[in-house]
HTML snippet that shows the backbone in 3Dmol.js (N, CA, C, O; Angstrom):
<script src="https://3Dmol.org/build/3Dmol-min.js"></script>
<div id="view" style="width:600px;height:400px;position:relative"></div>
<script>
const pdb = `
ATOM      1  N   UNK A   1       6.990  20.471 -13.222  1.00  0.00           N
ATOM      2  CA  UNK A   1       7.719  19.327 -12.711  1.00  0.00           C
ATOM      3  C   UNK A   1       7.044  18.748 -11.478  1.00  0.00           C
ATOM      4  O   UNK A   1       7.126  17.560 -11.165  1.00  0.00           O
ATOM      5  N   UNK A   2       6.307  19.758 -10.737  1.00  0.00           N
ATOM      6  CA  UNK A   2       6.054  18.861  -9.788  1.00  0.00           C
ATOM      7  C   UNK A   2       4.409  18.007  -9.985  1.00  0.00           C
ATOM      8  O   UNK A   2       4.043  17.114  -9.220  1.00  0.00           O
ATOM      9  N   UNK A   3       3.793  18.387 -10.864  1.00  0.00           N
ATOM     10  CA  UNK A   3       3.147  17.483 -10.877  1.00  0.00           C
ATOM     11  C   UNK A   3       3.484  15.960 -12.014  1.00  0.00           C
ATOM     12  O   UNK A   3       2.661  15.045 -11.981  1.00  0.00           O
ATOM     13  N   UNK A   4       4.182  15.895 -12.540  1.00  0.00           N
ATOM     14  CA  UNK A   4       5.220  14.373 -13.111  1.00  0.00           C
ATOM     15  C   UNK A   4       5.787  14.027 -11.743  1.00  0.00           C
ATOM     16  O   UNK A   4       5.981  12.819 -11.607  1.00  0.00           O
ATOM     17  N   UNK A   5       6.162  14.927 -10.495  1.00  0.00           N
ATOM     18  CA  UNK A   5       6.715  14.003  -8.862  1.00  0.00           C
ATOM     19  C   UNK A   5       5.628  13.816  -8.750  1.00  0.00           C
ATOM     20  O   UNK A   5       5.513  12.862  -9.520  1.00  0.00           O
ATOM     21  N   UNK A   6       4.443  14.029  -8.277  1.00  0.00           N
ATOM     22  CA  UNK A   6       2.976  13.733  -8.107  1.00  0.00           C
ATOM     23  C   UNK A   6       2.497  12.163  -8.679  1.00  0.00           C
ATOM     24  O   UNK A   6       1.978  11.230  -8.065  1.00  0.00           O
ATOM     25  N   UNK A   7       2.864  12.284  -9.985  1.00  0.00           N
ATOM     26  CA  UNK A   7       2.490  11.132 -10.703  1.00  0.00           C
ATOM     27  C   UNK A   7       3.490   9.919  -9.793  1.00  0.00           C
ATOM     28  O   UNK A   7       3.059   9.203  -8.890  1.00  0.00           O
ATOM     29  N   UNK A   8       4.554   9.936 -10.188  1.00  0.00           N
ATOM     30  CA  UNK A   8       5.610   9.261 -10.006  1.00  0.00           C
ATOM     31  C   UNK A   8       5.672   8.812  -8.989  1.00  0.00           C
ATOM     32  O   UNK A   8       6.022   7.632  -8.944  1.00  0.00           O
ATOM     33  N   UNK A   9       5.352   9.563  -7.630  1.00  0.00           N
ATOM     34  CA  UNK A   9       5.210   9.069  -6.383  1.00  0.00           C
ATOM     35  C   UNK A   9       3.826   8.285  -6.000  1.00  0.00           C
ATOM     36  O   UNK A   9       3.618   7.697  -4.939  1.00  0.00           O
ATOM     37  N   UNK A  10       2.957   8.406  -7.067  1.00  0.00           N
ATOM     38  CA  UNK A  10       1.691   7.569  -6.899  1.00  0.00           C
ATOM     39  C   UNK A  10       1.520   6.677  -7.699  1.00  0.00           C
ATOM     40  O   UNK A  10       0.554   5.936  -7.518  1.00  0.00           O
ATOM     41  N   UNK A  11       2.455   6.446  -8.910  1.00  0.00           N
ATOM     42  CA  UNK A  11       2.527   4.822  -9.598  1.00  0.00           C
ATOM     43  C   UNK A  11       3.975   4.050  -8.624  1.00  0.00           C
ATOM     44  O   UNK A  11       4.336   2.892  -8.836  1.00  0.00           O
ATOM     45  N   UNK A  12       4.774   5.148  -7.368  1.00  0.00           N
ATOM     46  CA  UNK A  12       5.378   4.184  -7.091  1.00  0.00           C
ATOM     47  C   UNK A  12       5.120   3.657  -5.442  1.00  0.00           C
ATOM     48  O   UNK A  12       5.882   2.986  -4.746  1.00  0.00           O
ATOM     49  N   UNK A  13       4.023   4.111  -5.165  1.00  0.00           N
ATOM     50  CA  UNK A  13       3.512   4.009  -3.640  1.00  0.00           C
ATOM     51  C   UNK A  13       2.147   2.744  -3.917  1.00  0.00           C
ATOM     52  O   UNK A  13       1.870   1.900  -3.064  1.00  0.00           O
ATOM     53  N   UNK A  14       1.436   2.856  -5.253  1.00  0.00           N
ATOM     54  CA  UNK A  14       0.749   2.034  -5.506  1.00  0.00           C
ATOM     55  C   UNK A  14       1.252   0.662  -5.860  1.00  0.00           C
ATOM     56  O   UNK A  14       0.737  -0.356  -5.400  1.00  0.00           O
ATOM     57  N   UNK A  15       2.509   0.661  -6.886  1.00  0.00           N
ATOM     58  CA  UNK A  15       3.450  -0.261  -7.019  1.00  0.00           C
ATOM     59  C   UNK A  15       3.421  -1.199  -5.713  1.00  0.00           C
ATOM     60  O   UNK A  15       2.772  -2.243  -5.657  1.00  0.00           O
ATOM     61  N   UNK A  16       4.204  -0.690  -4.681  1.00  0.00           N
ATOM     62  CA  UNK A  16       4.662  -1.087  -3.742  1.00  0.00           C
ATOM     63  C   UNK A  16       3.272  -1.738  -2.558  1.00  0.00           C
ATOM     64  O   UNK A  16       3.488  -2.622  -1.730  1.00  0.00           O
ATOM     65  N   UNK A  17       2.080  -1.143  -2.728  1.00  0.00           N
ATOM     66  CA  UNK A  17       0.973  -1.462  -1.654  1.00  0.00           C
ATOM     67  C   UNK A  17       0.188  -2.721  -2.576  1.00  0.00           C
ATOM     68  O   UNK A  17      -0.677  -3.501  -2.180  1.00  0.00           O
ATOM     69  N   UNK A  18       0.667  -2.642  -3.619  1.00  0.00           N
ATOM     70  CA  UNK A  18       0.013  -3.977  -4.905  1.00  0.00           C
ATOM     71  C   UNK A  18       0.751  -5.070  -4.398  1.00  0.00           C
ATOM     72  O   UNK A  18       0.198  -6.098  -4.006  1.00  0.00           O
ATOM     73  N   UNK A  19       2.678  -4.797  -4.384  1.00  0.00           N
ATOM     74  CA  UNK A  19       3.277  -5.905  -3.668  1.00  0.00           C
ATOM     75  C   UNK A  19       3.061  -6.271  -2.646  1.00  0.00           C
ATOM     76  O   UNK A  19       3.586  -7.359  -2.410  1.00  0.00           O
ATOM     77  N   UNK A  20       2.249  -5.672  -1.523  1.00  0.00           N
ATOM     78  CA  UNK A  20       2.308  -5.682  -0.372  1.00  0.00           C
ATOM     79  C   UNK A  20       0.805  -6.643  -0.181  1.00  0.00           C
ATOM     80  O   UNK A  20       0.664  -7.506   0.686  1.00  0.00           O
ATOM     81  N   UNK A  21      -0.161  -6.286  -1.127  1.00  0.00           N
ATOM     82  CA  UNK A  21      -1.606  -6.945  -1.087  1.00  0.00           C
ATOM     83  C   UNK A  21      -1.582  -8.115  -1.365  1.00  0.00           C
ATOM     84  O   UNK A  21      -2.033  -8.988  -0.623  1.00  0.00           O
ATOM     85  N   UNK A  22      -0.850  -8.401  -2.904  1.00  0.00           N
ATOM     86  CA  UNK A  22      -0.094  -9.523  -3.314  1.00  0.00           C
ATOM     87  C   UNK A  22       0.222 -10.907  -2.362  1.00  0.00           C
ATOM     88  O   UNK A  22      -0.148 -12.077  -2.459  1.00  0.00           O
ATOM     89  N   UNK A  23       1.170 -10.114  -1.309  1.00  0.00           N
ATOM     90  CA  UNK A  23       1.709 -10.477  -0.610  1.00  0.00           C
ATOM     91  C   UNK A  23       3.135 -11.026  -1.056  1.00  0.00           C
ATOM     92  O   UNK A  23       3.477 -12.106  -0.575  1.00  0.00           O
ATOM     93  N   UNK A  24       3.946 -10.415  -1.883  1.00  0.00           N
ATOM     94  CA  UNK A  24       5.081 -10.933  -2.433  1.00  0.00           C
ATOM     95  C   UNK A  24       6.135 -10.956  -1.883  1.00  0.00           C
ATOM     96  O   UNK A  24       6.842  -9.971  -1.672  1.00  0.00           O
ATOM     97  N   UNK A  25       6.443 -12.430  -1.491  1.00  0.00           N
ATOM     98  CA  UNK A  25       7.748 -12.478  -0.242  1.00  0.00           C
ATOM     99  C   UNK A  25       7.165 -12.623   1.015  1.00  0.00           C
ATOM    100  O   UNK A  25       7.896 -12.949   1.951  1.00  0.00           O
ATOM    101  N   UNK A  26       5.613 -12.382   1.256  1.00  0.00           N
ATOM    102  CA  UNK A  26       5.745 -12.610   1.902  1.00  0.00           C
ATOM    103  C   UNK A  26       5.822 -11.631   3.090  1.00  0.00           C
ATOM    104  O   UNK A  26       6.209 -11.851   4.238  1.00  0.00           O
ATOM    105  N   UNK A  27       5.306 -10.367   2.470  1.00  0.00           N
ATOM    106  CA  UNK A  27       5.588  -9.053   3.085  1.00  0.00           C
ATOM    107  C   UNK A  27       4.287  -8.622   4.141  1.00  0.00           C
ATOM    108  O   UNK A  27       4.357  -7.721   4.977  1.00  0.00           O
ATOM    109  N   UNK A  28       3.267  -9.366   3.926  1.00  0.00           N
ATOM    110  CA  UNK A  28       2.418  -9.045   5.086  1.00  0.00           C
ATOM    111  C   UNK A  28       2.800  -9.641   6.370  1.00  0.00           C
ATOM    112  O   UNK A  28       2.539  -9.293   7.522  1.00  0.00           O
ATOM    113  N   UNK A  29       3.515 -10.673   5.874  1.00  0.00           N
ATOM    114  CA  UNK A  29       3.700 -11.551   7.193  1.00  0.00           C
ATOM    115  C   UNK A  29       4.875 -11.184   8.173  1.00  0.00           C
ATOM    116  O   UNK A  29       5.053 -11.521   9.344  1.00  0.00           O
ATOM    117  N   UNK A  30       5.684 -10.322   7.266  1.00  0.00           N
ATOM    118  CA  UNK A  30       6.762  -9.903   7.729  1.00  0.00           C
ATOM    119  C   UNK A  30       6.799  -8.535   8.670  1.00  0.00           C
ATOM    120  O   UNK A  30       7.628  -8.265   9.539  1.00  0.00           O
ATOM    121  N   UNK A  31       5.532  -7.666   8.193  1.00  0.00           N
ATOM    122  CA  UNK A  31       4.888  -6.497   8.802  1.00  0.00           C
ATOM    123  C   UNK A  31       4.338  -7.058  10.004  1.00  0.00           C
ATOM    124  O   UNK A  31       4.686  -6.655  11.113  1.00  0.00           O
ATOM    125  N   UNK A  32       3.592  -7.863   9.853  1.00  0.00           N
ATOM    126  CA  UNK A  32       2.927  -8.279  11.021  1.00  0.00           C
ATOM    127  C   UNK A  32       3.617  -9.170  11.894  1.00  0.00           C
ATOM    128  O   UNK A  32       3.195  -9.273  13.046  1.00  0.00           O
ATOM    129  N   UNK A  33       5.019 -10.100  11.387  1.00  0.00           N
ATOM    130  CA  UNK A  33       6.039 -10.086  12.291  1.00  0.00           C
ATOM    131  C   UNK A  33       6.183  -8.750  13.381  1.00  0.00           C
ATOM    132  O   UNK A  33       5.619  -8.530  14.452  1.00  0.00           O
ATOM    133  N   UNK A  34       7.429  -7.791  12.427  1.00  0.00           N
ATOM    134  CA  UNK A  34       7.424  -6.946  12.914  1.00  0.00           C
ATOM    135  C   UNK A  34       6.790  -6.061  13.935  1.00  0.00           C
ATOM    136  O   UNK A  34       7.387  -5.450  14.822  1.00  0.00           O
ATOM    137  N   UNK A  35       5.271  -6.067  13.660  1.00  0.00           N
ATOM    138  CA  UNK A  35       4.371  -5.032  14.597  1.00  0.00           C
ATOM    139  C   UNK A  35       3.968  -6.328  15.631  1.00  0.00           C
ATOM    140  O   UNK A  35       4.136  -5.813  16.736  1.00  0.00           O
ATOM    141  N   UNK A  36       3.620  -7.433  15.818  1.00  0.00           N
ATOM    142  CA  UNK A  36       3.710  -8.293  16.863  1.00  0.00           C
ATOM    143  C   UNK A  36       3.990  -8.196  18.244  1.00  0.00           C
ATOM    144  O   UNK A  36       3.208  -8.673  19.065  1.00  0.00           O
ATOM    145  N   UNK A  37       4.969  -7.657  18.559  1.00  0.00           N
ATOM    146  CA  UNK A  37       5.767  -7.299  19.663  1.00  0.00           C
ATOM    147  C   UNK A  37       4.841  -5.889  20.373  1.00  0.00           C
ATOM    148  O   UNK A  37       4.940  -5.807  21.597  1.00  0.00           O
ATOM    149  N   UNK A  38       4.181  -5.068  19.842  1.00  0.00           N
ATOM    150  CA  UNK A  38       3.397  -4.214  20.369  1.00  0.00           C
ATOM    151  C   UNK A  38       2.684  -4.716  20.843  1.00  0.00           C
ATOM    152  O   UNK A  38       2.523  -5.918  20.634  1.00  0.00           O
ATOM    153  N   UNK A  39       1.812  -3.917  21.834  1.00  0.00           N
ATOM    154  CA  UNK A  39       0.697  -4.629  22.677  1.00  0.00           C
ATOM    155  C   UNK A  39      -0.588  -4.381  22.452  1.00  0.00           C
ATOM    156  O   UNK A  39      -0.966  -3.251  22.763  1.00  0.00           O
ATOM    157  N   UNK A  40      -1.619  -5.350  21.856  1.00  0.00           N
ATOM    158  CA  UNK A  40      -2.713  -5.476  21.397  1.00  0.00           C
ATOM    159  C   UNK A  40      -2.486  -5.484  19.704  1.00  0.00           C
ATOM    160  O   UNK A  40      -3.342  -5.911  18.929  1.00  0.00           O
ATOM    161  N   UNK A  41      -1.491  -5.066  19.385  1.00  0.00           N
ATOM    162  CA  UNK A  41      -1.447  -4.805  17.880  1.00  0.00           C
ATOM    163  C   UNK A  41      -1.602  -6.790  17.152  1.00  0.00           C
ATOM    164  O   UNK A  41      -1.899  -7.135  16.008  1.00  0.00           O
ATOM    165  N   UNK A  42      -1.279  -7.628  18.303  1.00  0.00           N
ATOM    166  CA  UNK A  42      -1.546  -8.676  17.538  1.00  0.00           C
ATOM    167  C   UNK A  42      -2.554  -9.665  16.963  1.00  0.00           C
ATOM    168  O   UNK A  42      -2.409 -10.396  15.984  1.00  0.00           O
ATOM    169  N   UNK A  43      -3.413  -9.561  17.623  1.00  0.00           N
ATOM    170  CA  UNK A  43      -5.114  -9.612  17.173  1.00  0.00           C
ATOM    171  C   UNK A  43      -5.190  -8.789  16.104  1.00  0.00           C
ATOM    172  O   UNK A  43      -5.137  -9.429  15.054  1.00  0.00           O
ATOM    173  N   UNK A  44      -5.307  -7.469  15.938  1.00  0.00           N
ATOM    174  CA  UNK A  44      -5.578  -6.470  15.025  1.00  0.00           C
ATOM    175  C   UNK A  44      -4.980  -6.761  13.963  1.00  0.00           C
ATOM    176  O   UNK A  44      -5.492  -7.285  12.974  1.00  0.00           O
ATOM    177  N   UNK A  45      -3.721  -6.400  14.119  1.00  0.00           N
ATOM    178  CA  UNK A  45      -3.239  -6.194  12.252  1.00  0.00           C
ATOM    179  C   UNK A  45      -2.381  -7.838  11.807  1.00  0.00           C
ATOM    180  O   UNK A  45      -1.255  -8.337  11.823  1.00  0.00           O
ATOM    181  N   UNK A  46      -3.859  -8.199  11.420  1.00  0.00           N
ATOM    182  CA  UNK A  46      -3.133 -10.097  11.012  1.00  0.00           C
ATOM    183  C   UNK A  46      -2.739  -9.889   9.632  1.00  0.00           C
ATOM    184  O   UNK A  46      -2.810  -8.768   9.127  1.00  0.00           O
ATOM    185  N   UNK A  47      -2.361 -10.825   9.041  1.00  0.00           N
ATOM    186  CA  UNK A  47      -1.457 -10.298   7.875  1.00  0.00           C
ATOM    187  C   UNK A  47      -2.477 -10.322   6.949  1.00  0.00           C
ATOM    188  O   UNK A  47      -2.046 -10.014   5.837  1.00  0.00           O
ATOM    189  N   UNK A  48      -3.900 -10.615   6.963  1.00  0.00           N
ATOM    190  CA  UNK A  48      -4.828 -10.476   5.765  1.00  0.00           C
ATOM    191  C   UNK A  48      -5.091  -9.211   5.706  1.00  0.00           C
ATOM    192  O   UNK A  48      -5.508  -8.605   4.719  1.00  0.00           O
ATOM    193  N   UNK A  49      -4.804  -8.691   6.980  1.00  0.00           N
ATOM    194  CA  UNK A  49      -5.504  -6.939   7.457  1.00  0.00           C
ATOM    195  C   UNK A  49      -4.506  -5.913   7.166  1.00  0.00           C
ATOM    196  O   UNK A  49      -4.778  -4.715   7.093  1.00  0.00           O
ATOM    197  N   UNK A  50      -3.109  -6.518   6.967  1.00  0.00           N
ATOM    198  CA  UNK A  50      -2.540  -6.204   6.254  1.00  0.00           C
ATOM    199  C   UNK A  50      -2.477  -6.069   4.705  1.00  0.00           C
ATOM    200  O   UNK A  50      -1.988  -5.090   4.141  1.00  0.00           O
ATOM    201  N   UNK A  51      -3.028  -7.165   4.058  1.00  0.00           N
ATOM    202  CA  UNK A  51      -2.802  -7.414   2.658  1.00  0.00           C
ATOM    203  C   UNK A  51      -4.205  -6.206   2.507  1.00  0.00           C
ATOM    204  O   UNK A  51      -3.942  -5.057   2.155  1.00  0.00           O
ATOM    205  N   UNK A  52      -5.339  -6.530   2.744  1.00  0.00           N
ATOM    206  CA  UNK A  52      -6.661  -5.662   2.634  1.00  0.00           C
ATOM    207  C   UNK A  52      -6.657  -4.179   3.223  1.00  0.00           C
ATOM    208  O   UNK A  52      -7.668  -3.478   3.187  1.00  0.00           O
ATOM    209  N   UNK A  53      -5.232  -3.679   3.863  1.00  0.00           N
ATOM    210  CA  UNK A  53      -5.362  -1.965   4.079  1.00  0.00           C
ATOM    211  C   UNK A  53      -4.067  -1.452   2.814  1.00  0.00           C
ATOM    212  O   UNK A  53      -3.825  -0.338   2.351  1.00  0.00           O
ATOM    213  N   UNK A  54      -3.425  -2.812   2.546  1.00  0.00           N
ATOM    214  CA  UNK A  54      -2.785  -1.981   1.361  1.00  0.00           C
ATOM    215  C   UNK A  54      -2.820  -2.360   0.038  1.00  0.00           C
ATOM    216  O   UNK A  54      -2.121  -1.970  -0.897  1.00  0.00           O
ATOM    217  N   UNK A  55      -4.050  -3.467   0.079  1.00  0.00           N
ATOM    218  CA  UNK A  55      -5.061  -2.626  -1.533  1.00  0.00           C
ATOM    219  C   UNK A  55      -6.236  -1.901  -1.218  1.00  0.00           C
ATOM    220  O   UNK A  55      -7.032  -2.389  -2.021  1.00  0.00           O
ATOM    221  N   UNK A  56      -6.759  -1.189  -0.674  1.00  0.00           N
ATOM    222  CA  UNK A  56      -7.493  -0.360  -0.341  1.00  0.00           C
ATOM    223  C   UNK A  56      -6.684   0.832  -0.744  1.00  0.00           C
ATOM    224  O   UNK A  56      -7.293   1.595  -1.493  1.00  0.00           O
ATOM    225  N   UNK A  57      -5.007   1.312  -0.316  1.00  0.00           N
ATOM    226  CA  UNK A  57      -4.642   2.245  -0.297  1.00  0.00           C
ATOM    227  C   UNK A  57      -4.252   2.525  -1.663  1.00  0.00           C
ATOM    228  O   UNK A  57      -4.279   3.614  -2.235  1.00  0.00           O
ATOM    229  N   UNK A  58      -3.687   0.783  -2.357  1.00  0.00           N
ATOM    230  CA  UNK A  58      -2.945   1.198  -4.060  1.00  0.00           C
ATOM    231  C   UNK A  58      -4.349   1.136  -4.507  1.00  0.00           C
ATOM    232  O   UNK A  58      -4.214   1.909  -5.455  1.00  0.00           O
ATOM    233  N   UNK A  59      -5.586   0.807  -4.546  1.00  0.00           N
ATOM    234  CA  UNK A  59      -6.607   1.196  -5.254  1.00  0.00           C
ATOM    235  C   UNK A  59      -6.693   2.551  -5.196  1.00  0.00           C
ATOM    236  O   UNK A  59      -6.666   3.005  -6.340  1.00  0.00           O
ATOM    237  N   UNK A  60      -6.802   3.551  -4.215  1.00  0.00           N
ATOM    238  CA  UNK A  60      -6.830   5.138  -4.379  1.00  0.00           C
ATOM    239  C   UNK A  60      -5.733   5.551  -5.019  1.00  0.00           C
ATOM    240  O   UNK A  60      -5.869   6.185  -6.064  1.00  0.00           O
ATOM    241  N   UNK A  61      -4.472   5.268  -4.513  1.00  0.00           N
ATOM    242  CA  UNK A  61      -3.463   5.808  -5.061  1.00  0.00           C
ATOM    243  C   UNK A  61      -3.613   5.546  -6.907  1.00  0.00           C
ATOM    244  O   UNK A  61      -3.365   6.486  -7.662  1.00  0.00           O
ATOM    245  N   UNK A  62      -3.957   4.434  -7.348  1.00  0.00           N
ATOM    246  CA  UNK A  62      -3.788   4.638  -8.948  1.00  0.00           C
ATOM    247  C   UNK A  62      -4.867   4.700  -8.984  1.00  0.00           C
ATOM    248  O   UNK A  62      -5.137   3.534  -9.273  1.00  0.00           O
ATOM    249  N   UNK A  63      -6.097   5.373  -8.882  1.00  0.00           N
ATOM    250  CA  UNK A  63      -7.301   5.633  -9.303  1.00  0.00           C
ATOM    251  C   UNK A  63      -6.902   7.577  -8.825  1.00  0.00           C
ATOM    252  O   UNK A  63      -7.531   8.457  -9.413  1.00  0.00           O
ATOM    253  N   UNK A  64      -6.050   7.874  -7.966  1.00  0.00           N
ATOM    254  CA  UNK A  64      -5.458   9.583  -7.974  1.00  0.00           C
ATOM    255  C   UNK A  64      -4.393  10.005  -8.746  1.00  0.00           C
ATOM    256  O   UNK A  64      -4.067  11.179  -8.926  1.00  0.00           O
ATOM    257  N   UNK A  65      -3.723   8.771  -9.314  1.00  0.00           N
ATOM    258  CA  UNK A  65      -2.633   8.712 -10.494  1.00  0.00           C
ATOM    259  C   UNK A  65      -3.776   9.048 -11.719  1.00  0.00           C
ATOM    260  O   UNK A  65      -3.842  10.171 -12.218  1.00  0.00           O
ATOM    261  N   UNK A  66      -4.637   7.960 -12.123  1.00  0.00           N
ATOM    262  CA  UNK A  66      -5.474   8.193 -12.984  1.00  0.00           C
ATOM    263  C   UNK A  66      -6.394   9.406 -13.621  1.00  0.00           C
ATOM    264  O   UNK A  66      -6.543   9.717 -14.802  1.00  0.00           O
ATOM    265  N   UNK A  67      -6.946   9.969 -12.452  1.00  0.00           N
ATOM    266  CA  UNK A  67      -7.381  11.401 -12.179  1.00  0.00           C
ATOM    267  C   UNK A  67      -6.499  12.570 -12.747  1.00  0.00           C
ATOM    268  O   UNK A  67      -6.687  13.441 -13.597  1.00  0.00           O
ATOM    269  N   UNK A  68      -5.379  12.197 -11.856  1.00  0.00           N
ATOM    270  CA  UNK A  68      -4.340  13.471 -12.394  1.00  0.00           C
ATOM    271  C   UNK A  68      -3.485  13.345 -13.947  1.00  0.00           C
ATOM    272  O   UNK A  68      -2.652  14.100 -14.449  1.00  0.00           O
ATOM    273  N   UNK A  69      -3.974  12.292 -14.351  1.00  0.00           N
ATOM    274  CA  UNK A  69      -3.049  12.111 -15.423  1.00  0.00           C
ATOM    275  C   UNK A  69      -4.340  12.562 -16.584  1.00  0.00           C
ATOM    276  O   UNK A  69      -3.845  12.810 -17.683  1.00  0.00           O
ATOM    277  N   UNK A  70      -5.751  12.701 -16.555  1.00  0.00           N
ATOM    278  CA  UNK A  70      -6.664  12.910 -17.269  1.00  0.00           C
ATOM    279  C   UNK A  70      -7.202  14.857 -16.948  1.00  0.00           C
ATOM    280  O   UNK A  70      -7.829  15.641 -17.660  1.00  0.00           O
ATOM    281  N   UNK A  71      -6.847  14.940 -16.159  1.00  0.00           N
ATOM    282  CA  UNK A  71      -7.025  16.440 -15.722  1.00  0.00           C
ATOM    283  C   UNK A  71      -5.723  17.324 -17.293  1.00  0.00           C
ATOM    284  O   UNK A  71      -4.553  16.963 -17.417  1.00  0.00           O
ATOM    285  N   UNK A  72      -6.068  17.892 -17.770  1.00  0.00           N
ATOM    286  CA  UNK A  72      -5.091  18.887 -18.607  1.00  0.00           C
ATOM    287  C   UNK A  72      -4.392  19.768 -17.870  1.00  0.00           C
ATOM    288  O   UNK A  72      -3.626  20.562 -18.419  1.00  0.00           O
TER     289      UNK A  72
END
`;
const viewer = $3Dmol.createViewer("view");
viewer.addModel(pdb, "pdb");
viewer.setStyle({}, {cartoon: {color: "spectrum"}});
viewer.zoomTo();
viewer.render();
</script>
């Protein structure tokens, strides 16, 4: 069982960093709303740098979904 949680948590963390690259809704902009208010963080994490660290991350994540689902 726990490797089907394994799977499951990495088609649904990739899911979610695809929406996030996407940008659906609107969600980078809303992160980078959010983190704004920190200091220096607003130069840094602009919402493209957002969209480009979370397909970087759903590219590993379903390419470690992929892996584990081909392993016996």
């Amino acid at each position: 069982m726990n490797a089907w949680a394994e799977v499951g948590w990495g088609v649904v963390f990739g899911a979610a960093t695809l929406m996030v690259a996407f940008n659906y809704r609107d969600v980078a902009g809303r992160i980078h709303g959010f983190m704004a208010n920190t200091v220096g963080v607003n130069r840094l994490l602009t919402p493209a740098m957002v969209r480009f660290t979370c397909g970087v991350l759903a590219i590993a994540s379903i390419v470690s979904v992929v892996v584990g689902l081909a392993r016996p």
